[in-house]
N, C-alpha and C positions, 0 to 999 in steps of 0.2 A: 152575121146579124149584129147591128148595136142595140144597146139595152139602156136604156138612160141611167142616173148614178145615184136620182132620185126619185121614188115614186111614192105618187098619194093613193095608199090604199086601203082596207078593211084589215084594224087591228083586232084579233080577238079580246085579246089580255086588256085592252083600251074598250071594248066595245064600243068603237068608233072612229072614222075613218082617219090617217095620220099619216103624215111624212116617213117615208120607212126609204133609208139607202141599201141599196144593191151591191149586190156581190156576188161570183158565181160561187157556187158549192164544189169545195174539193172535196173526196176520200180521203181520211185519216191513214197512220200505218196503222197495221193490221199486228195483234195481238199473237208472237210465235208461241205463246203458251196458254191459249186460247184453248177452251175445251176441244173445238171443231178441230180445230188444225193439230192437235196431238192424237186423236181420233183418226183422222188422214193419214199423220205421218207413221201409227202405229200400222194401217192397213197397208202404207207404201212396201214398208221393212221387211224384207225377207225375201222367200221364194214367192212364186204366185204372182212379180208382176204388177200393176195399177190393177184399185178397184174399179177408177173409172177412165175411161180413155184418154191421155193427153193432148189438148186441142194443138192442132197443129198450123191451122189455120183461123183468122177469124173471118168467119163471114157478112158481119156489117165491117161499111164502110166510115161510119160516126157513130156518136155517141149522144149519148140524150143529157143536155146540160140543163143543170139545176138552177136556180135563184134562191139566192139567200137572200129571207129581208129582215129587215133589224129595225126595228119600231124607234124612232127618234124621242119618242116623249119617254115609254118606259124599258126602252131597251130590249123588249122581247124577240124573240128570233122565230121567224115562219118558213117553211119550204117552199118554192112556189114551181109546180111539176114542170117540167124542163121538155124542150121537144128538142126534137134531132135535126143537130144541123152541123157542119165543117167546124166554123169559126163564131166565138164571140168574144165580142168585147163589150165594156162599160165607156158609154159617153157621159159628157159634162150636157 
């Protein structure tokens, strides 16, 4: 699917609708001394095994991509819910 590079849409932070460019939404890294994950890595350690089962497979085939929008007058940044699909990219 293409997404154009620009869209006119509903700023909150503007209350009012504004040029906002596109961008897809990546995942940051991920925090190893993050409460959760030293939690995990405390329950991995020892005897006993996973507490939860290691996926071995995944069962979707895609992923559900996100859109970043970024308000061109005040720079604010929106989510905008992503559907599931192979490929995307940003057109001009």
């Amino acid at each position: 699917m293409r997404a154009p590079k620009e869209i006119r849409t509903y700023c909150p932070h503007c209350k009012k609708h504004t040029v906002h460019s596109v961008s897809i939404y990546k995942k940051g890294k991920e925090r190893s001394m993050a409460q959760g994950a030293r939690h995990h890595a405390e329950d991995k350690k020892g005897y006993g095994g996973q507490k939860f089962p290691e996926l071995k497979r995944s069962a979707k085939t895609t992923k559900k991509q996100t859109l970043k929008l970024k308000c061109k007058e005040c720079e604010h940044e929106i989510m905008r819910y992503g559907i599931r699909l192979k490929k995307m990219e940003i057109t001009q």
